[in-house]
N, C-alpha and C positions, 0 to 999 in steps of 0.2 A: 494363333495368328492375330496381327493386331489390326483394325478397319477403322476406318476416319469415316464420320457423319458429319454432314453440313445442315445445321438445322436453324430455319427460318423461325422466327417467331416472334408475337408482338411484346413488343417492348412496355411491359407491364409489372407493377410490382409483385413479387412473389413467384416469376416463369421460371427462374431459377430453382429456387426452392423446390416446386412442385417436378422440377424436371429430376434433382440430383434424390429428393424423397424417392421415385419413382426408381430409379438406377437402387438405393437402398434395398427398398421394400424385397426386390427382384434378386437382389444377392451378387448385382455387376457391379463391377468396377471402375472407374473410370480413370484413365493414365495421362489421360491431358483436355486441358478444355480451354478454351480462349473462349469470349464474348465481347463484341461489341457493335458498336450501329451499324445495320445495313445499308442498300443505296438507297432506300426508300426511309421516308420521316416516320417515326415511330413502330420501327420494326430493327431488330438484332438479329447476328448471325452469331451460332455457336458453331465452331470446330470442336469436334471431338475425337477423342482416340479412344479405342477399345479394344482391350484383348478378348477374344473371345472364338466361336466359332461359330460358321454360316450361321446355322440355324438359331443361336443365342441372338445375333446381330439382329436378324430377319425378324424375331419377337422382340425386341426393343423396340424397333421402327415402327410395329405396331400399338405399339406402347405407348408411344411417343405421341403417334397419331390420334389418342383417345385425349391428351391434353390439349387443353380448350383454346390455350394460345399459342399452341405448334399450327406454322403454318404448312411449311414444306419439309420433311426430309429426306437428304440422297447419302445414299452410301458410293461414297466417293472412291471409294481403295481402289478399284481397278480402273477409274476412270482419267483418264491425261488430266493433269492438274499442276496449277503451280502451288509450289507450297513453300511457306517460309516459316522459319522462328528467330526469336529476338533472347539471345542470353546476354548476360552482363556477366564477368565473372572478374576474379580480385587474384593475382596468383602473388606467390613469393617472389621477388626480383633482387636479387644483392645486383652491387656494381658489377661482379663478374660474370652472371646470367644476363643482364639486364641485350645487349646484342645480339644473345640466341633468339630471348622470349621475342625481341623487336624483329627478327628477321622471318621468327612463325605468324606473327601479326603482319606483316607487309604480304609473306607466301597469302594467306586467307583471307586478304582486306578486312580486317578488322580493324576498330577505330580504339584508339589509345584514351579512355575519357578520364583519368585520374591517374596522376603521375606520385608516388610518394619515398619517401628513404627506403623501406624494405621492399613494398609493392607495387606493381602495375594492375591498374583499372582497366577490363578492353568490355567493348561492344562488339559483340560480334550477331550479323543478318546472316541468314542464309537457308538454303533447306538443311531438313535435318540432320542429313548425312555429314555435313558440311561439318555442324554444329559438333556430333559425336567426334569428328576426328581430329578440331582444332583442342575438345576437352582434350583427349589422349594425349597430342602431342605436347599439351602445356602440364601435363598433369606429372611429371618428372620432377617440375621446378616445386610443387607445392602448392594445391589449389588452395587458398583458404575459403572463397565464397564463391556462390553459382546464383546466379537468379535465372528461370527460364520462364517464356513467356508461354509455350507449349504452342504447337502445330498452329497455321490457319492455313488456309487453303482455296481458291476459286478453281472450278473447271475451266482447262482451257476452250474459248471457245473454238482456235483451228484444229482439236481434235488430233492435237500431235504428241505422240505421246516421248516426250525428247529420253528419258531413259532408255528406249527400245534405241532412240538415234545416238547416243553414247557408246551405247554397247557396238552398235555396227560399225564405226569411225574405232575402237580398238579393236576389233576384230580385221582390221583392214593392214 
């Protein structure tokens, strides 16, 4: 199973380091990490993703918590959340694909940011799910490059967990 952490921490040189040595040392993994400032001046937020299981998870957070500049962290997986990622990706586009790949970018709202003879440049936002099935649907024409920014994430604060409301609205 994979579990997202949200971890607070001061914005210091070397919290990095000391976090991903830490992850090393222990023999985990990590499958996505974003970092950058929090709301607060001189403190960062990491998203993280991890494969693993409960009890692997459960001993990192402890782990986590013995570093000097972790301030807070929450194991977000099960908790209502919004979550986003930022891919850029570069596909094959001849003139005669170029209407397909344009009508998969307008279905996703994805944003066209480099236009050229053989390819299309898009930005695509969204959560990840979003993310995985715009790759697939372009990925026929020829993906040449992918950049991903990997997960971030806030708890929502109304506590609504809108997956459970998807599901109920096809279910109807």
């Amino acid at each position: 199973m994979k579990y997202t952490l949200s971890v607070l921490v001061e914005n210091e040189t070397g919290v990095l380091t000391r976090i991903s040595s830490l992850f090393a040392r222990r023999g985990y993994n990590i499958e996505s990490l974003a970092v950058g400032p929090a709301e607060q001046i001189g403190y960062s937020r990491i998203t993280m993703v991890l494969p693993g299981t409960k009890r692997s998870v459960e001993q990192v957070i402890k782990q986590l918590y013995k570093l000097i500049d972790v301030i807070k962290v929450e194991n977000i997986t099960d908790v209502p959340c919004v979550e986003r990622e930022l891919m850029v990706l570069k596909v094959n586009a001849s003139t005669k694909t170029r209407p397909e790949i344009l009508e998969i970018v307008n279905i996703f709202r994805a944003k066209v940011i480099d236009f050229a003879s053989e390819s299309i440049t898009l930005e695509i936002t969204g959560d990840p799910g979003k993310i995985v099935v715009i790759e697939r649907a372009l990925s026929k024409f020829g993906i040449m490059e992918i950049a991903r920014t990997g997960k971030v994430a806030l708890t929502r604060e109304s506590h609504v967990n809108t997956e459970i409301l998807k599901n109920m609205v096809s279910i109807k």
